[in-house]
C-alpha positions as CSV (number, residue, x, y, z in Angstrom):
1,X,101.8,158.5,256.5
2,X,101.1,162.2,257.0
3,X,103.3,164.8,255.9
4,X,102.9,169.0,256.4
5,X,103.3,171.5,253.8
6,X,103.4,175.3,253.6
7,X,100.7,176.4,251.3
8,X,103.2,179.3,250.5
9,X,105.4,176.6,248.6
10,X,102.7,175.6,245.9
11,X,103.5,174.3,243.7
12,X,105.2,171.3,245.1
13,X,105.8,167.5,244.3
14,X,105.9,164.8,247.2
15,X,106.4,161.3,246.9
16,X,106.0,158.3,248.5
17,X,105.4,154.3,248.8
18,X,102.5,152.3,250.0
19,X,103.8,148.9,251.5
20,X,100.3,147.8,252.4
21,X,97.0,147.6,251.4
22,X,95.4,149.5,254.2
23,X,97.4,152.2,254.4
24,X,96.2,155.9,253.9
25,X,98.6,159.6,253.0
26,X,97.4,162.2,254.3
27,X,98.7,165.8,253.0
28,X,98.3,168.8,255.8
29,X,98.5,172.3,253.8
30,X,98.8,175.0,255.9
31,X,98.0,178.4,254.8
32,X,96.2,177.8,251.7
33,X,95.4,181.0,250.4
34,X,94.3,180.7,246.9
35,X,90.9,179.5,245.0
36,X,91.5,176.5,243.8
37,X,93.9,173.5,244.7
38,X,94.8,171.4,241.1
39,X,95.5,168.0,242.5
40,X,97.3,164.8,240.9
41,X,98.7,161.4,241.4
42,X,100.6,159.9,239.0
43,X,101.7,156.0,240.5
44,X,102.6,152.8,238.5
45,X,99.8,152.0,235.9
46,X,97.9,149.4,237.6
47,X,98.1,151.2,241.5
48,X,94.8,151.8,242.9
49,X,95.3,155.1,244.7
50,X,92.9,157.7,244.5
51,X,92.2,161.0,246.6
52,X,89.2,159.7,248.8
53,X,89.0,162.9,251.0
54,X,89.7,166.8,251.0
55,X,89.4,168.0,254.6
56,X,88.5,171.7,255.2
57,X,89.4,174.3,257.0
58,X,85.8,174.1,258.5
59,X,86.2,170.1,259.4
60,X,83.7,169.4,256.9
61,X,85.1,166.6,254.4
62,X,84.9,166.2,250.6
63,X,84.9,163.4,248.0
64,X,85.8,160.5,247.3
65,X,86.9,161.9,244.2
66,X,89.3,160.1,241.1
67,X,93.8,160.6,240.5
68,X,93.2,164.2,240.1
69,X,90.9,166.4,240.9
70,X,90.7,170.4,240.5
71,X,89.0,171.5,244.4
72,X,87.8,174.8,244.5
73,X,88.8,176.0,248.1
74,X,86.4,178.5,249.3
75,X,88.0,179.4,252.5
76,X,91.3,180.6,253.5
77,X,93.1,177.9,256.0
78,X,94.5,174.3,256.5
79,X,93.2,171.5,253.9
80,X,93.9,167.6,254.2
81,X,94.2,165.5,250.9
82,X,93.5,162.1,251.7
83,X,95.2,159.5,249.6
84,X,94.1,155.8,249.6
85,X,92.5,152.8,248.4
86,X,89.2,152.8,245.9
87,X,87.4,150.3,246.9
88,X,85.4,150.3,243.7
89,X,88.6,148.3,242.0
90,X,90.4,145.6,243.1
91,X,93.9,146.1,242.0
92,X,96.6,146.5,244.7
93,X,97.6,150.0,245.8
94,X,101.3,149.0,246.8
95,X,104.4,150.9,245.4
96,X,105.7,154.3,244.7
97,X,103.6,156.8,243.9
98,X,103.7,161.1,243.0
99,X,101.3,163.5,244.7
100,X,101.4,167.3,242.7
101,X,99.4,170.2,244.4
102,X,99.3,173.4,242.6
Protein backbone atom coordinates (compact mmCIF):
# COMPACT_ATOMS: atom_id res chain seq x y z
CA UNK A 1 0.00 0.00 0.00
CA UNK A 2 1.70 3.39 -0.57
CA UNK A 3 0.02 6.49 -0.41
CA UNK A 4 1.54 10.40 -1.10
CA UNK A 5 1.11 13.31 1.01
CA UNK A 6 1.94 17.01 0.86
CA UNK A 7 4.14 17.87 3.69
CA UNK A 8 2.33 21.35 3.48
CA UNK A 9 -0.90 19.52 4.94
CA UNK A 10 0.71 18.34 8.33
CA UNK A 11 -0.90 17.60 10.31
CA UNK A 12 -2.95 14.87 8.81
CA UNK A 13 -4.65 11.40 9.74
CA UNK A 14 -4.65 8.37 7.12
CA UNK A 15 -6.05 5.22 7.63
CA UNK A 16 -6.05 1.98 6.37
CA UNK A 17 -6.40 -2.04 6.61
CA UNK A 18 -3.88 -4.78 6.56
CA UNK A 19 -5.57 -8.06 5.05
CA UNK A 20 -2.35 -9.98 5.26
CA UNK A 21 0.44 -10.74 7.19
CA UNK A 22 3.08 -9.71 4.76
CA UNK A 23 1.92 -6.62 3.82
CA UNK A 24 3.85 -3.25 4.31
CA UNK A 25 2.34 0.89 4.13
CA UNK A 26 4.45 3.02 2.98
CA UNK A 27 3.84 6.93 3.58
CA UNK A 28 5.66 9.28 0.78
CA UNK A 29 5.87 13.04 2.33
CA UNK A 30 6.80 15.41 -0.01
CA UNK A 31 8.12 18.69 1.01
CA UNK A 32 8.79 18.12 4.46
CA UNK A 33 10.04 21.29 5.73
CA UNK A 34 10.04 21.32 9.35
CA UNK A 35 12.43 19.72 12.23
CA UNK A 36 10.82 17.06 13.47
CA UNK A 37 8.03 14.59 12.21
CA UNK A 38 5.77 13.28 15.58
CA UNK A 39 4.60 9.97 14.32
CA UNK A 40 1.77 7.53 15.65
CA UNK A 41 -0.31 4.45 15.07
CA UNK A 42 -3.10 3.82 16.87
CA UNK A 43 -4.74 0.02 15.53
CA UNK A 44 -6.83 -2.58 17.47
CA UNK A 45 -5.10 -3.48 20.81
CA UNK A 46 -3.55 -6.71 19.92
CA UNK A 47 -2.28 -5.46 15.95
CA UNK A 48 1.35 -5.87 15.58
CA UNK A 49 2.12 -2.82 13.43
CA UNK A 50 5.01 -0.85 14.02
CA UNK A 51 7.04 1.82 12.00
CA UNK A 52 10.01 -0.36 10.85
CA UNK A 53 11.60 2.31 8.56
CA UNK A 54 11.93 6.26 8.03
CA UNK A 55 13.43 6.79 4.56
CA UNK A 56 15.34 10.07 3.87
CA UNK A 57 15.67 12.50 1.67
CA UNK A 58 19.33 11.28 1.31
CA UNK A 59 18.21 7.35 0.71
CA UNK A 60 19.67 6.59 3.89
CA UNK A 61 17.04 4.58 6.06
CA UNK A 62 16.19 4.68 9.78
CA UNK A 63 14.78 2.44 12.51
CA UNK A 64 13.01 -0.09 13.18
CA UNK A 65 11.53 1.95 15.67
CA UNK A 66 8.11 1.24 18.11
CA UNK A 67 3.86 2.71 17.33
CA UNK A 68 5.19 6.17 17.63
CA UNK A 69 8.07 7.67 17.28
CA UNK A 70 9.20 11.54 17.45
CA UNK A 71 12.05 11.63 14.11
CA UNK A 72 14.09 14.54 14.02
CA UNK A 73 14.30 15.37 10.24
CA UNK A 74 17.52 17.03 9.57
CA UNK A 75 17.07 17.78 5.99
CA UNK A 76 14.50 19.49 3.98
CA UNK A 77 12.79 16.89 1.25
CA UNK A 78 10.73 13.67 0.67
CA UNK A 79 10.59 11.10 3.82
CA UNK A 80 9.10 7.46 3.63
CA UNK A 81 7.37 5.96 6.88
CA UNK A 82 7.33 2.42 6.67
CA UNK A 83 4.62 0.58 8.40
CA UNK A 84 4.67 -3.20 9.05
CA UNK A 85 5.18 -6.21 10.90
CA UNK A 86 7.57 -6.53 14.16
CA UNK A 87 8.92 -9.58 13.97
CA UNK A 88 9.90 -9.52 17.63
CA UNK A 89 5.95 -10.47 18.51
CA UNK A 90 3.95 -12.88 17.19
CA UNK A 91 0.52 -11.43 17.12
CA UNK A 92 -1.21 -10.90 13.77
CA UNK A 93 -1.00 -7.39 12.10
CA UNK A 94 -4.43 -7.79 10.17
CA UNK A 95 -7.24 -5.05 10.45
CA UNK A 96 -7.79 -1.33 10.48
CA UNK A 97 -5.33 0.70 11.61
CA UNK A 98 -4.58 5.03 12.07
CA UNK A 99 -1.33 6.54 11.00
CA UNK A 100 -1.02 10.60 12.47
CA UNK A 101 2.00 12.61 11.22
CA UNK A 102 2.50 15.97 12.73
Amino acid sequence: IIRTADGSMLPFTIGDEFKNEDQKFILKITNVDQDQLKISIDGKKQMNIRVNQIKNPDGSFDGPFAKSVDYKTSKKGEYWIILGKSQMEGSSQKGHFVLKVE
